[in-house]
C-alpha positions as CSV (number, residue, x, y, z in Angstrom):
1,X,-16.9,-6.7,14.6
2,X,-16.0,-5.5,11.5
3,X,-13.4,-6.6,8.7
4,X,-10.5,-4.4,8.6
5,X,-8.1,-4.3,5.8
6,X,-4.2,-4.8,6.0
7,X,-1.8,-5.9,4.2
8,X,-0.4,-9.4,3.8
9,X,2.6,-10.8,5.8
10,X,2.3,-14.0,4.8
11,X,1.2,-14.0,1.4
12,X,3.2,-11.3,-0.4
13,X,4.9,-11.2,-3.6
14,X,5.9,-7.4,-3.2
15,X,4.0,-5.3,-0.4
16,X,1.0,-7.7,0.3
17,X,-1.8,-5.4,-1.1
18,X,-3.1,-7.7,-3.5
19,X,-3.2,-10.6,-0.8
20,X,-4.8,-8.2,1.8
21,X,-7.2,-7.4,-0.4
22,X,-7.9,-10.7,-1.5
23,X,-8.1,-11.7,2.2
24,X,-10.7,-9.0,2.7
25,X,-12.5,-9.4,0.0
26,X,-12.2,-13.6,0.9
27,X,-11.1,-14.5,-2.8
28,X,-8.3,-15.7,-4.4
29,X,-4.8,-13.8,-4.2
30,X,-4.0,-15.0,-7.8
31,X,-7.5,-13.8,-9.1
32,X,-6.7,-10.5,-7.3
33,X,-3.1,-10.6,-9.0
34,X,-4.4,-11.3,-12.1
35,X,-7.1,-8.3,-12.6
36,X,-4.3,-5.8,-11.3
37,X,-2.2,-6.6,-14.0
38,X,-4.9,-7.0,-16.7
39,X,-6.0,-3.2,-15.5
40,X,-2.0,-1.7,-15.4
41,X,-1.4,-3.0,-19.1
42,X,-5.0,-1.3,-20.2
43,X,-4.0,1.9,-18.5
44,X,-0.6,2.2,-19.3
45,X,0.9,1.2,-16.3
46,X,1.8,4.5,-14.3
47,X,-2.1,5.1,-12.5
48,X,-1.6,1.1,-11.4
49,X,1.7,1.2,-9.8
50,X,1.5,5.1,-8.6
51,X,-1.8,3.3,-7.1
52,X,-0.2,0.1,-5.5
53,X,2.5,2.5,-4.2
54,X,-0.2,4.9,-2.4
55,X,-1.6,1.3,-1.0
56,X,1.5,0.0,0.1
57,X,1.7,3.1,2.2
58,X,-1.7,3.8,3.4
59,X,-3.0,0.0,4.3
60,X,-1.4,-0.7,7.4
61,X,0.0,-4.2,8.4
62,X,-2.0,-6.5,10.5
63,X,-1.1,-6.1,14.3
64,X,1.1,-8.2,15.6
65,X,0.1,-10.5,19.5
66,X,3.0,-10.2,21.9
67,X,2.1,-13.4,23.9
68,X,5.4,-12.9,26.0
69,X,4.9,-11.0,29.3
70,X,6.4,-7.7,30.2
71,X,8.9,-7.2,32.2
């Protein structure tokens, strides 16, 4: 089956792109973290965050397992 991005619920500082997309890309969330910022100051910030904000909308959340029966 193949890997499917979403965004972190566990690991997120604001909207869990940059863990979900460490956890798809399997490398570390600070790593991940790190480059984002190092690429909004080159670029003057506004592509990076209009970016992240397009993200945080787009990239769904992971589903979640309902283990308790229906009624």
């Amino acid at each position: 089956m193949a890997k499917k991005l979403f965004r972190s619920t566990t690991d997120k500082m604001l909207g869990g792109v940059c863990a979900g997309l460490a956890e798809y890309l399997d490398i570390d969330t600070s790593l991940v973290r790190l480059i984002f910022i190092a690429l909004a100051l080159m670029t003057a910030l506004l592509p990076m965050v209009l970016f992240y904000l397009i993200a945080w909308i787009i990239i769904p959340v992971p589903p979640t397992e309902n283990t308790s029966p229906k009624s």
